[in-house]
BAMI-104499 format. One record per residue (C-alpha): residue number from 1; residue in one letter; y, x, z. Coordinates in steps of 0.02 Angstrom, whole numbers. Layout:
<pts>
pos_code_yy_xx_zz
NUM_A_Y_X_Z
...
</pts>
This chain:
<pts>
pos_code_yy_xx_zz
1_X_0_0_0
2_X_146_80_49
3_X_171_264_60
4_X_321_261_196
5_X_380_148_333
6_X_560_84_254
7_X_585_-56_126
8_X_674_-41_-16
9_X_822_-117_-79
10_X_739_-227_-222
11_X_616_-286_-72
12_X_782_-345_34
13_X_850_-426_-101
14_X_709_-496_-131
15_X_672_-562_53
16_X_884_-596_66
17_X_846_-725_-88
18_X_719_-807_-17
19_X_716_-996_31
20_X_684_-1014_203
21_X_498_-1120_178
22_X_472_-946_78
23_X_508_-806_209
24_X_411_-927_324
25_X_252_-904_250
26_X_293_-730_201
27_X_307_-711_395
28_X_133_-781_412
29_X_51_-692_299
30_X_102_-538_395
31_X_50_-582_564
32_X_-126_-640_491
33_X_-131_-454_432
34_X_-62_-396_592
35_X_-186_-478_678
36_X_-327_-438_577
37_X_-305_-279_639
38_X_-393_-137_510
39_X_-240_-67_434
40_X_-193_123_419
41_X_-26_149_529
42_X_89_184_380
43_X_28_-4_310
44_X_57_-71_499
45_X_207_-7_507
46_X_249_-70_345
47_X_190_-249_367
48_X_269_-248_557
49_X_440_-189_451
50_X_410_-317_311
51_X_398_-442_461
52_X_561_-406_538
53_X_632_-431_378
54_X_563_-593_354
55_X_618_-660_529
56_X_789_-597_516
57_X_835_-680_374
58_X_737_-852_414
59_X_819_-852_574
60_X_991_-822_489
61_X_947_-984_376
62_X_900_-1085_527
63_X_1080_-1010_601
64_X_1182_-1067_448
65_X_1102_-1250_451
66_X_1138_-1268_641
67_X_1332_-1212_606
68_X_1336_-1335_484
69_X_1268_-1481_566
70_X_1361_-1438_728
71_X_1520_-1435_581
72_X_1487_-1621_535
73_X_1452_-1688_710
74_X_1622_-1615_771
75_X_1704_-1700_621
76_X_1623_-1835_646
77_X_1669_-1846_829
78_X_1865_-1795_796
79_X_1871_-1954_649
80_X_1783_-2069_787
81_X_1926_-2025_917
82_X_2059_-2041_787
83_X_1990_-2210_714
84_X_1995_-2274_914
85_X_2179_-2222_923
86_X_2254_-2269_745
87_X_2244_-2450_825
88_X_2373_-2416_972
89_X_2519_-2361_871
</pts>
């Protein structure tokens, strides 16, 4: 597999591109060779690598989705206030 411990650029890209149903099972297909146990420490250390990857950017989606729904429930909030108080003036 792979020959050092660092991933490339292209395999970044590649991972930063990637839906987040996508990295998911990425993700899981690493720990299921994690687990397996049986790899040489160069591919461990790859895969565990590959993994971090993975996570990181998932958990950055997952991030970006809860900004934005915390986004439209503040809105959402602020017009419900304003719609109680446009009656008073």
């Amino acid at each position: 597999m792979a020959n050092n411990t660092h991933l490339t650029d292209e395999q970044l890209s590649a991972i930063e591109n990637m839906t987040y149903e996508q990295a998911r099972d990425q993700l899981v297909q690493v720990v299921q060779k994690l687990e397996a146990g049986g790899l040489e420490l160069n591919d461990s250390m790859y895969q565990w690598e590959l993994g971090e990857a993975l996570a990181k950017h998932a958990q950055s989606l997952l991030d970006e989705v809860a900004k934005k729904l915390n986004e439209v429930q503040e809105s959402q909030a602020q017009f419900q206030a304003n719609a109680g108080t446009q009656g008073n003036e």
